[in-house]
PDB file as gemmi writes it, atoms N, CA and C in Angstrom:
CRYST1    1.000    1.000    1.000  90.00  90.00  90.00 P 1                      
ATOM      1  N   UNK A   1      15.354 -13.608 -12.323  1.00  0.00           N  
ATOM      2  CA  UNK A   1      13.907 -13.699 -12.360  1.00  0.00           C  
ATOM      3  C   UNK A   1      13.315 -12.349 -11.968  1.00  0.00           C  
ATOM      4  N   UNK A   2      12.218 -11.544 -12.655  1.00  0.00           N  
ATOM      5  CA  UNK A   2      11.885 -10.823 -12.256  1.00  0.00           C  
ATOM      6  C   UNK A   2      10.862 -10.598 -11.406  1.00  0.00           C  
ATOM      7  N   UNK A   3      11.090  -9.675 -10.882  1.00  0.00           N  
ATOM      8  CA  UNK A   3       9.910  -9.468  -9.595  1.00  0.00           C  
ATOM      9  C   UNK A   3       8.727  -8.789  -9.887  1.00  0.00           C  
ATOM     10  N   UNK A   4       7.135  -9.741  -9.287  1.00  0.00           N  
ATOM     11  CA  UNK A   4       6.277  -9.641  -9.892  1.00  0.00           C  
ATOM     12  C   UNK A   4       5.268  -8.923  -8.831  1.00  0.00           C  
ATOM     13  N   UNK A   5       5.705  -8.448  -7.854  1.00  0.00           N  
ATOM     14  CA  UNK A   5       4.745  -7.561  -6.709  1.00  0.00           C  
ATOM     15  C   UNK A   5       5.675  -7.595  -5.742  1.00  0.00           C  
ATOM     16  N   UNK A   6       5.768  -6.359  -4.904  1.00  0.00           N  
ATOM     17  CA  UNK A   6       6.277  -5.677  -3.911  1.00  0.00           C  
ATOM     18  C   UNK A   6       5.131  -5.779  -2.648  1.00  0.00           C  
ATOM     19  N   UNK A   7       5.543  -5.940  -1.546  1.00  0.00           N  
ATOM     20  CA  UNK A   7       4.366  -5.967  -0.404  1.00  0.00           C  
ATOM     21  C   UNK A   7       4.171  -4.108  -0.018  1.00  0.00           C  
ATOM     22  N   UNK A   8       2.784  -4.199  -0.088  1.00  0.00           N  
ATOM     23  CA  UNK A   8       2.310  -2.873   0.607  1.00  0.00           C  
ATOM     24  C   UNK A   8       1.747  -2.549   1.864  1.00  0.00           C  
ATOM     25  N   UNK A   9       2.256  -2.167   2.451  1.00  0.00           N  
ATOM     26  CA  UNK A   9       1.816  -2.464   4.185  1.00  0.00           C  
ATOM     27  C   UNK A   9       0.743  -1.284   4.413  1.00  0.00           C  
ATOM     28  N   UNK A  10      -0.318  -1.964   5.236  1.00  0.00           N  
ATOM     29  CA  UNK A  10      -1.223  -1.023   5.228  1.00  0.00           C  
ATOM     30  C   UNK A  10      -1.175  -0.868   7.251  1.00  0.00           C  
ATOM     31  N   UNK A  11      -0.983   0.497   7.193  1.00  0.00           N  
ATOM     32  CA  UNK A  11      -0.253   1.219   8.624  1.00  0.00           C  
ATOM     33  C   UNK A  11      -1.300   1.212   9.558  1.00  0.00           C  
ATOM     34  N   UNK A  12      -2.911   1.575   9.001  1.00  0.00           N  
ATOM     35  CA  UNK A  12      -3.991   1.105   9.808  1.00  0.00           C  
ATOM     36  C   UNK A  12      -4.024  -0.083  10.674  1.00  0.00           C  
ATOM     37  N   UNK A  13      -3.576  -0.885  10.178  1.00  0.00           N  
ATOM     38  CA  UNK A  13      -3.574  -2.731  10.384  1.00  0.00           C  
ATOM     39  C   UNK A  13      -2.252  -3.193  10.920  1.00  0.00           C  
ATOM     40  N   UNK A  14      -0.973  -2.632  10.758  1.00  0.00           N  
ATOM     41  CA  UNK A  14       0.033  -3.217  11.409  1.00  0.00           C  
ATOM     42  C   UNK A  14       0.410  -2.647  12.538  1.00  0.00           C  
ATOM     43  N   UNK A  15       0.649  -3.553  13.161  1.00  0.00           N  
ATOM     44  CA  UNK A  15       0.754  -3.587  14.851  1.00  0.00           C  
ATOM     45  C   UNK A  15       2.117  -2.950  15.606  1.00  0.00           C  
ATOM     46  N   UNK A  16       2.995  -3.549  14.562  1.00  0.00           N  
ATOM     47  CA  UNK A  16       4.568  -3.035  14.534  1.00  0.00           C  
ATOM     48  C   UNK A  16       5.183  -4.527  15.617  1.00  0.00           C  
ATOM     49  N   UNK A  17       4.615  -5.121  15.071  1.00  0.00           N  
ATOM     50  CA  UNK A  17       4.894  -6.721  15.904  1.00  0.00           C  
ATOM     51  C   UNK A  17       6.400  -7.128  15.133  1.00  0.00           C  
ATOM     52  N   UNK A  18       6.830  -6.887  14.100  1.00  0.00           N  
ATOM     53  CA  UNK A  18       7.855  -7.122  13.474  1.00  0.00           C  
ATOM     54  C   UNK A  18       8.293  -8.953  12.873  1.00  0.00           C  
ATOM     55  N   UNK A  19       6.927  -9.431  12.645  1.00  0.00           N  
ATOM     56  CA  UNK A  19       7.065 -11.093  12.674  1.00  0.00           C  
ATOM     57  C   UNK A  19       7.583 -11.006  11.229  1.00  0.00           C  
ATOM     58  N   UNK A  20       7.295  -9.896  10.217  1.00  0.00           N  
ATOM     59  CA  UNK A  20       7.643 -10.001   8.974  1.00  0.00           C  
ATOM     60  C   UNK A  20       8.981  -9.062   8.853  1.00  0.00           C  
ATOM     61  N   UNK A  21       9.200  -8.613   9.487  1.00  0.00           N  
ATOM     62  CA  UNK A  21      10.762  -7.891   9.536  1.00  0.00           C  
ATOM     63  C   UNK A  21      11.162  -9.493   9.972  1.00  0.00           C  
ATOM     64  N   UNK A  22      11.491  -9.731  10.967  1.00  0.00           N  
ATOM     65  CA  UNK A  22      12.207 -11.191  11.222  1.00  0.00           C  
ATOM     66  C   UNK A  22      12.176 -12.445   9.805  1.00  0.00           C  
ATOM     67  N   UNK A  23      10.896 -12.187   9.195  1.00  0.00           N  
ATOM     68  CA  UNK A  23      10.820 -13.443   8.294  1.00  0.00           C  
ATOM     69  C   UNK A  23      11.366 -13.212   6.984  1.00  0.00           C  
ATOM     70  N   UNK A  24      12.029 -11.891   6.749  1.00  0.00           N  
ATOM     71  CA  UNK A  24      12.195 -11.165   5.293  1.00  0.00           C  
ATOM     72  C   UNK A  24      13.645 -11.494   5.359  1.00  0.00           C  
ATOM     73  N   UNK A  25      13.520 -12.886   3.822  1.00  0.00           N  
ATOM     74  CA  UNK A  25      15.236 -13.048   4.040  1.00  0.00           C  
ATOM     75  C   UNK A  25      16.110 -11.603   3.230  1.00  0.00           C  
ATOM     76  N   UNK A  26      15.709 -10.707   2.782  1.00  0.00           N  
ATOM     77  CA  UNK A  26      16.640 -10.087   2.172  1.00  0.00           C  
ATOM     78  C   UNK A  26      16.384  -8.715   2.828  1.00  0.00           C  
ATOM     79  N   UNK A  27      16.071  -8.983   4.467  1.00  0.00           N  
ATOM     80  CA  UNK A  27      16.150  -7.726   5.029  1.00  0.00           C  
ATOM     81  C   UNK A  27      15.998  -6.495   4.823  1.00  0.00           C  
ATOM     82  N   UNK A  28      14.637  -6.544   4.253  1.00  0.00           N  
ATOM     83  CA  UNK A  28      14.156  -5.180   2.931  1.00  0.00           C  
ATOM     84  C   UNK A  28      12.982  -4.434   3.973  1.00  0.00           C  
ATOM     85  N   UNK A  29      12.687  -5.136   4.952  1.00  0.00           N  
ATOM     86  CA  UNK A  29      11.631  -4.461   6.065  1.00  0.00           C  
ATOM     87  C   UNK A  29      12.241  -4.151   6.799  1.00  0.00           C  
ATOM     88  N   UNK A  30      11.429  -2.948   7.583  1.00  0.00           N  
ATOM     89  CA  UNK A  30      11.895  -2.697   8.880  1.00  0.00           C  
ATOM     90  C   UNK A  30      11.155  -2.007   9.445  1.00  0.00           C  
ATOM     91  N   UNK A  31      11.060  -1.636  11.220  1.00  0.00           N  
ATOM     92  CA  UNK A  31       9.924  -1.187  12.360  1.00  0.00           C  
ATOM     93  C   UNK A  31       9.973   0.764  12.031  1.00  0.00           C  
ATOM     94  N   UNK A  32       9.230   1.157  11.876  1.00  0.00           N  
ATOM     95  CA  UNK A  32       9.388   2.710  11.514  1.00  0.00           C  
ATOM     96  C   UNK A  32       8.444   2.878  12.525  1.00  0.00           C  
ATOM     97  N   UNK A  33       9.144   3.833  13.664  1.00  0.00           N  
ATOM     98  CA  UNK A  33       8.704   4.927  14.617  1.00  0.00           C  
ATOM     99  C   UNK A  33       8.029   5.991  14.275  1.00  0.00           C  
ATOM    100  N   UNK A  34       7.025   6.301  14.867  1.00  0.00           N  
ATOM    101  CA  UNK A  34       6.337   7.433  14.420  1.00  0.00           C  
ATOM    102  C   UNK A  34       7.024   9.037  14.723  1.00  0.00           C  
ATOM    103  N   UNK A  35       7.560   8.707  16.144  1.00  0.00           N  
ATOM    104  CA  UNK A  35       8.322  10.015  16.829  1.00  0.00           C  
ATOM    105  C   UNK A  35       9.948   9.747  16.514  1.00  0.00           C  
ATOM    106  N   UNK A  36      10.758  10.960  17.097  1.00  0.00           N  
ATOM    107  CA  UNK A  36      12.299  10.796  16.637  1.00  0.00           C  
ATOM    108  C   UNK A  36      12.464   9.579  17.828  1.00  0.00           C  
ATOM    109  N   UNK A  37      14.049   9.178  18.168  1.00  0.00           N  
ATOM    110  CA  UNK A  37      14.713   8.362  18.850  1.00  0.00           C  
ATOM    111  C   UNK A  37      13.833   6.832  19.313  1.00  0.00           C  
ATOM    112  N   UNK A  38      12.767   6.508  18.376  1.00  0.00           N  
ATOM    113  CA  UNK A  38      12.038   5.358  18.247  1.00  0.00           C  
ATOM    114  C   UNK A  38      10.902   5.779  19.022  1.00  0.00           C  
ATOM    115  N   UNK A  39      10.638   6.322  19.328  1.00  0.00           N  
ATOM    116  CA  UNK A  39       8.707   6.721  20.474  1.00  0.00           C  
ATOM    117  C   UNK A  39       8.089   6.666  19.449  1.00  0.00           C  
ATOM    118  N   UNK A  40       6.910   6.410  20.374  1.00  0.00           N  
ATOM    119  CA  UNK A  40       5.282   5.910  19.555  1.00  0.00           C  
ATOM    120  C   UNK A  40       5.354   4.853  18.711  1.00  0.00           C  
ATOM    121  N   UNK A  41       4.123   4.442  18.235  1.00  0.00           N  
ATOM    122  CA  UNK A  41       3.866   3.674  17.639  1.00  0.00           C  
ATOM    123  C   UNK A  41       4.879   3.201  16.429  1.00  0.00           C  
ATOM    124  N   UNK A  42       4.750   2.152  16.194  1.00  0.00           N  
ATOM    125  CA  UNK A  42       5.731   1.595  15.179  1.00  0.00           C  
ATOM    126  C   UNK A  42       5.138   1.057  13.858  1.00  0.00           C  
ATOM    127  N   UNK A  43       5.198   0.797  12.835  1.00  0.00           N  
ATOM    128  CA  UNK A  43       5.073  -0.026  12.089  1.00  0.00           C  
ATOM    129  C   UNK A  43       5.808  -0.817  10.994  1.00  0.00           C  
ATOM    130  N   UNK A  44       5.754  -1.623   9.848  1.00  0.00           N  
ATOM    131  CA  UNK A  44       6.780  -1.957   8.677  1.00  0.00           C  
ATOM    132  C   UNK A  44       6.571  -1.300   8.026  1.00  0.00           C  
ATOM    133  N   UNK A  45       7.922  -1.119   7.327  1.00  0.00           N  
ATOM    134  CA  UNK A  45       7.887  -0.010   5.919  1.00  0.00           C  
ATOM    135  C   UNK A  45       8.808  -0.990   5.181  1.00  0.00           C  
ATOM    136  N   UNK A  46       8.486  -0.937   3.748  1.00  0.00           N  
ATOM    137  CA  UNK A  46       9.194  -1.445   3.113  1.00  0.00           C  
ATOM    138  C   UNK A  46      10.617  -0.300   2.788  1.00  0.00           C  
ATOM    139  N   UNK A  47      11.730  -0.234   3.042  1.00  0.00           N  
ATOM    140  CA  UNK A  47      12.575   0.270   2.815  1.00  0.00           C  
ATOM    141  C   UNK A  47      13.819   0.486   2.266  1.00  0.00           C  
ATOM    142  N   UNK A  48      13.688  -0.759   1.460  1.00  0.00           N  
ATOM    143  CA  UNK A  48      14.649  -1.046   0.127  1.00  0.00           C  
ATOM    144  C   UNK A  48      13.917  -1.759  -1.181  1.00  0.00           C  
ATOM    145  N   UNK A  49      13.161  -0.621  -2.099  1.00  0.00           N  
ATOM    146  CA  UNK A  49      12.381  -1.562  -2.737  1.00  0.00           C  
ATOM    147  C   UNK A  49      13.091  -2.572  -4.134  1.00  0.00           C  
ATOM    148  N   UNK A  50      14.111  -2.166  -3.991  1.00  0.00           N  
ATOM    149  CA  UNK A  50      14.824  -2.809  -5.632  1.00  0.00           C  
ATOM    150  C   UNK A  50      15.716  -3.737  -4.482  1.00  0.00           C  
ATOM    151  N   UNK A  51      15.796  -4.229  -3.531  1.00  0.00           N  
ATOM    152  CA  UNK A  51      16.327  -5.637  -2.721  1.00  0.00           C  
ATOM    153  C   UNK A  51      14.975  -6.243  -2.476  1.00  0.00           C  
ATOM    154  N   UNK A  52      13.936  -6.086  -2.395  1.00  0.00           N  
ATOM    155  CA  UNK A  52      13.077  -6.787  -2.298  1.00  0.00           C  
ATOM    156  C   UNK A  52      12.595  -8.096  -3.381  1.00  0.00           C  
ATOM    157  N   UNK A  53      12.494  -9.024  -3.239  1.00  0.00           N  
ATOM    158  CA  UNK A  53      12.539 -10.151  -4.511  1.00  0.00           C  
ATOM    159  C   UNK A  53      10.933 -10.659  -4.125  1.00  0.00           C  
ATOM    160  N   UNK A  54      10.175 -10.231  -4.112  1.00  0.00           N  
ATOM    161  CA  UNK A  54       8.689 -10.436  -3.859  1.00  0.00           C  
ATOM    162  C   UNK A  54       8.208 -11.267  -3.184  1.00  0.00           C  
ATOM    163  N   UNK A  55       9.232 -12.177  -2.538  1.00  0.00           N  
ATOM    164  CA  UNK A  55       8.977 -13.710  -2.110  1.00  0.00           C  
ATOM    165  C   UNK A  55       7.660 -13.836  -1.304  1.00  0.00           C  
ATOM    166  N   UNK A  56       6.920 -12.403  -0.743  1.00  0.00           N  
ATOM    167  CA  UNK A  56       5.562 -12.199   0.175  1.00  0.00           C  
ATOM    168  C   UNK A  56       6.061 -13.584   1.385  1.00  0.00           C  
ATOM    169  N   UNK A  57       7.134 -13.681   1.889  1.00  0.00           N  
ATOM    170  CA  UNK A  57       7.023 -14.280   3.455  1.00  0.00           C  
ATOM    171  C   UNK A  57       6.748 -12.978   4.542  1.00  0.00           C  
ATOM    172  N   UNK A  58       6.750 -12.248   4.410  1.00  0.00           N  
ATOM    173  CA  UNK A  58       5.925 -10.896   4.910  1.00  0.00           C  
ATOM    174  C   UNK A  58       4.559 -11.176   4.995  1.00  0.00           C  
ATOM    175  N   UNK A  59       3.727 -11.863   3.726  1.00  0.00           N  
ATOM    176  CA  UNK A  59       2.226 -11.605   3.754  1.00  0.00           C  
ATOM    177  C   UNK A  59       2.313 -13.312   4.903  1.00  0.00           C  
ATOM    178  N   UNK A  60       2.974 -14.075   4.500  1.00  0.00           N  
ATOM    179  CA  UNK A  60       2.394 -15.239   5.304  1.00  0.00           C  
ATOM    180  C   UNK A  60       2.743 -15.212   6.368  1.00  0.00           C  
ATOM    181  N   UNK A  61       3.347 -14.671   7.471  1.00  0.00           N  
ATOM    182  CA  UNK A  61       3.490 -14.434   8.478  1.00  0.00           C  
ATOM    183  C   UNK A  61       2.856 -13.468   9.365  1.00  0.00           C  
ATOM    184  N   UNK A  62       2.539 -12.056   8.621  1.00  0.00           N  
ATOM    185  CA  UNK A  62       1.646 -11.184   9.478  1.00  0.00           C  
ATOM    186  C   UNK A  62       0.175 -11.973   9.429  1.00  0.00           C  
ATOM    187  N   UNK A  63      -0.064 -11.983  10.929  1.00  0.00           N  
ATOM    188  CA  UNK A  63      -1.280 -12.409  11.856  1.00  0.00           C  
ATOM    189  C   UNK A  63      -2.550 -11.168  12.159  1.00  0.00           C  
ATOM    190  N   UNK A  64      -1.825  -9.971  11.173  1.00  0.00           N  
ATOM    191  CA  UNK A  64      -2.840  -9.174  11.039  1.00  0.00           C  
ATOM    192  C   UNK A  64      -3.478  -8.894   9.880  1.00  0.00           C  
ATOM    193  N   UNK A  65      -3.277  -9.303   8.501  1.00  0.00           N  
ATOM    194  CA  UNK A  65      -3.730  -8.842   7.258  1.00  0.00           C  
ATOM    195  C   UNK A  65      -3.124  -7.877   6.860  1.00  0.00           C  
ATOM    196  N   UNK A  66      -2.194  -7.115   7.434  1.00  0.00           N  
ATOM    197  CA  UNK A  66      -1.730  -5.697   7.213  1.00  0.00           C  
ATOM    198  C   UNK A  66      -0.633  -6.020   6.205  1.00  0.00           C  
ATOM    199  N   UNK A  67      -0.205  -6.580   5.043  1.00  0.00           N  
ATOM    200  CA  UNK A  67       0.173  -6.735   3.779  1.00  0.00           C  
ATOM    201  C   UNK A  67      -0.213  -7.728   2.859  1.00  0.00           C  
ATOM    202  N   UNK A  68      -0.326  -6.595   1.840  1.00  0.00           N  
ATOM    203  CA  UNK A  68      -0.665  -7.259   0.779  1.00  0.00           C  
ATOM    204  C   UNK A  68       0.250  -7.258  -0.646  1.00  0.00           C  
ATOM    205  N   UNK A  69       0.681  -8.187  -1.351  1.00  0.00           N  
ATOM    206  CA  UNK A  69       1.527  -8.178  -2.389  1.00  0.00           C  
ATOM    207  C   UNK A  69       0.697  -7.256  -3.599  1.00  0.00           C  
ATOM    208  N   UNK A  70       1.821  -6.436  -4.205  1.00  0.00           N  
ATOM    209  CA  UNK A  70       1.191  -5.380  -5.346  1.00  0.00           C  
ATOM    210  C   UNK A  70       2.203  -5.537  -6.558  1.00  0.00           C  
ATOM    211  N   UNK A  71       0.996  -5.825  -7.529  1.00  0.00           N  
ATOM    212  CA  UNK A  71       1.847  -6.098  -8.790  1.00  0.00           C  
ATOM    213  C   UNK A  71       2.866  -4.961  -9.302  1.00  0.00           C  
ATOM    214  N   UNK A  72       3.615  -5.443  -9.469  1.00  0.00           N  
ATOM    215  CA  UNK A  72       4.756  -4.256 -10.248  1.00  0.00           C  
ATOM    216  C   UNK A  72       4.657  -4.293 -11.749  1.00  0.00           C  
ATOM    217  N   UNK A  73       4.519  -3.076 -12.192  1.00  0.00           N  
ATOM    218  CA  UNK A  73       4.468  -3.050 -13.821  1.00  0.00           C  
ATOM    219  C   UNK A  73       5.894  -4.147 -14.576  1.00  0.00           C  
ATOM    220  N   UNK A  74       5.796  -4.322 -15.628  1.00  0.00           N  
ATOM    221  CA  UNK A  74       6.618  -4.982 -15.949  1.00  0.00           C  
ATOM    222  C   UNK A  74       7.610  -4.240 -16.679  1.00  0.00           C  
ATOM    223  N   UNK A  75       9.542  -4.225 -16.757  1.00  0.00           N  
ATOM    224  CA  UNK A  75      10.460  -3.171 -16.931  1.00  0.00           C  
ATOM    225  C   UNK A  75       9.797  -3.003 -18.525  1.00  0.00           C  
ATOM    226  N   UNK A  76      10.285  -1.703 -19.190  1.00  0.00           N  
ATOM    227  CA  UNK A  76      10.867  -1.941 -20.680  1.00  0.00           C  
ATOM    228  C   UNK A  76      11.854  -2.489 -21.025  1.00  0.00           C  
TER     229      UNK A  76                                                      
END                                                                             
């Protein structure tokens, strides 16, 4: 089945709470540090985008609005 939107995390808005890293079954999120050895602020990055299967349990779990599903063009 192909995948019909990728989540786009908007860095303004996420907290770096990680409720959608925990809820992502194909472990395609993860907490990105702003400084080296994890300091400062954190947030999600999507970081495997071709394991990602669009399922958006990312969007229903963040309690901040900070993702939103984005359509992906469709392959040739």
């Amino acid at each position: 089945m192909p995948r019909l939107a990728l989540p786009s995390i908007n860095p303004d808005r996420c907290t770096g709470c990680g409720r959608c890293v925990a809820a992502c079954p194909e472990h395609v999120l993860w907490l990105q540090a702003e400084k080296a050895n994890g300091m400062g602020d954190k947030h999600a990055v999507l970081h495997d985008v071709p394991g990602c299967t669009g399922c958006a349990k990312c969007v229903l779990v963040c309690p901040f609005d900070a993702i939103d599903m984005v359509r992906v063009p469709p392959s040739p």
